[in-house]
C-alpha positions in Angstrom: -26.5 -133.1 -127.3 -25.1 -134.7 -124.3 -26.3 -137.9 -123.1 -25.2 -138.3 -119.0 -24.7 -142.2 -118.1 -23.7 -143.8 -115.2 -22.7 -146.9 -114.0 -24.7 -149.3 -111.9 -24.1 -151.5 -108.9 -22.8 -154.3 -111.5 -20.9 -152.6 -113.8 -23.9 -151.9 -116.4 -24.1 -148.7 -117.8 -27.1 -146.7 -117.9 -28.9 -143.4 -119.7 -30.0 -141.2 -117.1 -33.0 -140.6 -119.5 -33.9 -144.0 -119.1 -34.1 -144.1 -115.3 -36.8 -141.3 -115.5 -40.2 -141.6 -114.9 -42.4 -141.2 -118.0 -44.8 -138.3 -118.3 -48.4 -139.0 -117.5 -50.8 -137.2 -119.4 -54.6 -136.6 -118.4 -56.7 -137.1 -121.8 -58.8 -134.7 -123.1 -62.6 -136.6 -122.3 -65.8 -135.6 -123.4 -68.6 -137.0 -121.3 -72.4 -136.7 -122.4 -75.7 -138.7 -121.0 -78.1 -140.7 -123.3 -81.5 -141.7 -121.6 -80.1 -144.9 -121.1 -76.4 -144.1 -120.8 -73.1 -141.6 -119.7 -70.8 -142.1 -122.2 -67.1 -141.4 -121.8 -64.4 -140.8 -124.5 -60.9 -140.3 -124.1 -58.7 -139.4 -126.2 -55.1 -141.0 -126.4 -52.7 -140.7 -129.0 -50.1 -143.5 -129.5 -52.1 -146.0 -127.3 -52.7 -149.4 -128.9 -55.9 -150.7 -127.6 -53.6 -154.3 -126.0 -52.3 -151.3 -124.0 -55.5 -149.7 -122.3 -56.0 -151.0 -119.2 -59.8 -150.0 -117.2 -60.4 -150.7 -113.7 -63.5 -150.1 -111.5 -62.6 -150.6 -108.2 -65.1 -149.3 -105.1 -67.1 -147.0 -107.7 -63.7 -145.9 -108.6 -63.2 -145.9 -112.6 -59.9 -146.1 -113.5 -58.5 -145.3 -117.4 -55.2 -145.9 -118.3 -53.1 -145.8 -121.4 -49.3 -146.5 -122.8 -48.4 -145.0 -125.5 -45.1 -146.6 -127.7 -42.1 -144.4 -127.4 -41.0 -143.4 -131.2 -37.0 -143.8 -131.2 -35.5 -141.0 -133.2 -32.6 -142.1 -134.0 -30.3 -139.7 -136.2 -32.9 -136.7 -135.9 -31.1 -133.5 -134.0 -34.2 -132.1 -132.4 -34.6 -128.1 -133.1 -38.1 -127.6 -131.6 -41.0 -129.5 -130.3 -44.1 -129.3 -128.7 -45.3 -132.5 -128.8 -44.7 -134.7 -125.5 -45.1 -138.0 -125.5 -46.1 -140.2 -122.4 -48.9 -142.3 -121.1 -52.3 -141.6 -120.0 -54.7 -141.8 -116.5 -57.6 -140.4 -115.8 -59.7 -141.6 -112.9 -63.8 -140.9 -112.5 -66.0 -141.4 -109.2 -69.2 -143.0 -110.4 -72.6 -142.7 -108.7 -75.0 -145.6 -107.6 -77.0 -144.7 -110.7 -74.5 -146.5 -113.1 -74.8 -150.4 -113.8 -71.3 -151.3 -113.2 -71.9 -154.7 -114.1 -72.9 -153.9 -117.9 -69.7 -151.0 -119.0 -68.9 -151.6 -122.3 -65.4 -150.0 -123.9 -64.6 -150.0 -127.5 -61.0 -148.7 -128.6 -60.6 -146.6 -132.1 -58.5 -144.8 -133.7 -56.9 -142.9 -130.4 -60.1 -142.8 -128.4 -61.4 -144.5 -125.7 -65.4 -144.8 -125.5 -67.0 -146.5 -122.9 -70.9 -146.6 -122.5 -71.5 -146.7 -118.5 -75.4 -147.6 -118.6 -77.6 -146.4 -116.5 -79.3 -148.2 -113.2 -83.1 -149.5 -114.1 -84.0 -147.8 -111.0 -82.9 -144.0 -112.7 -84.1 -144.3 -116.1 -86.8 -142.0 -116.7 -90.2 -143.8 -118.0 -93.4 -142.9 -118.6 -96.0 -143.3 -116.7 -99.7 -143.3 -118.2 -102.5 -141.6 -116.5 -105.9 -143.7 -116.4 -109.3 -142.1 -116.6 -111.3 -142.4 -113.6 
């Protein structure tokens, strides 16, 4: 296998590989509703939770992940399916979240966060009084 360098303005060289953007995956989520909650979880292989980064900017939920590259060094590679690369997914969220009280928990690969829902949209009960 052929690696292509090149030479820079000042004389460094440099893998063509490494001047490539990395792949960005979008993770396969599951998102269910609680009475009191939407809960999102993300799933992201190779992602160490120091490198999950969450944003919520304008109702705008932002998820991002970097996986580790694994150097193979020595390994010829005959056939792969498996690509490696980091993560983002982005969700729209509706006045009926508290966006002040998202909690995220990181394990194992998979990114939960518990997006409660706004006092004002949680169903109650309401008792009816005999007249």
């Amino acid at each position: 296998m052929n690696t292509e360098v090149m030479k820079n303005e000042s004389g460094n060289v440099t893998r063509l590989d490494d001047r490539r953007p990395r792949t960005v995956y979008r993770p396969a989520t599951d998102i269910f509703e609680t009475d009191n909650a939407v809960v999102i979880e993300a799933e992201m292989p190779g992602v160490s939770r120091d490198k999950v980064d969450i944003t919520l900017e304008n109702r705008v939920l932002t998820i991002r992940g970097e996986a580790e590259a694994h150097a193979r060094e020595g390994w010829r590679p005959v056939y792969g399916e498996y690509g490696e690369g980091d993560y983002e997914r982005v969700f729209s969220l509706s006045e009926d979240i508290d966006s002040e009280k998202i909690d995220a928990s990181f394990r194992n690969g998979v990114l939960r966060l518990e997006l409660p829902k706004a006092e004002s949209v949680k169903s109650r009960k309401i008792s009816v009084k005999a007249a």
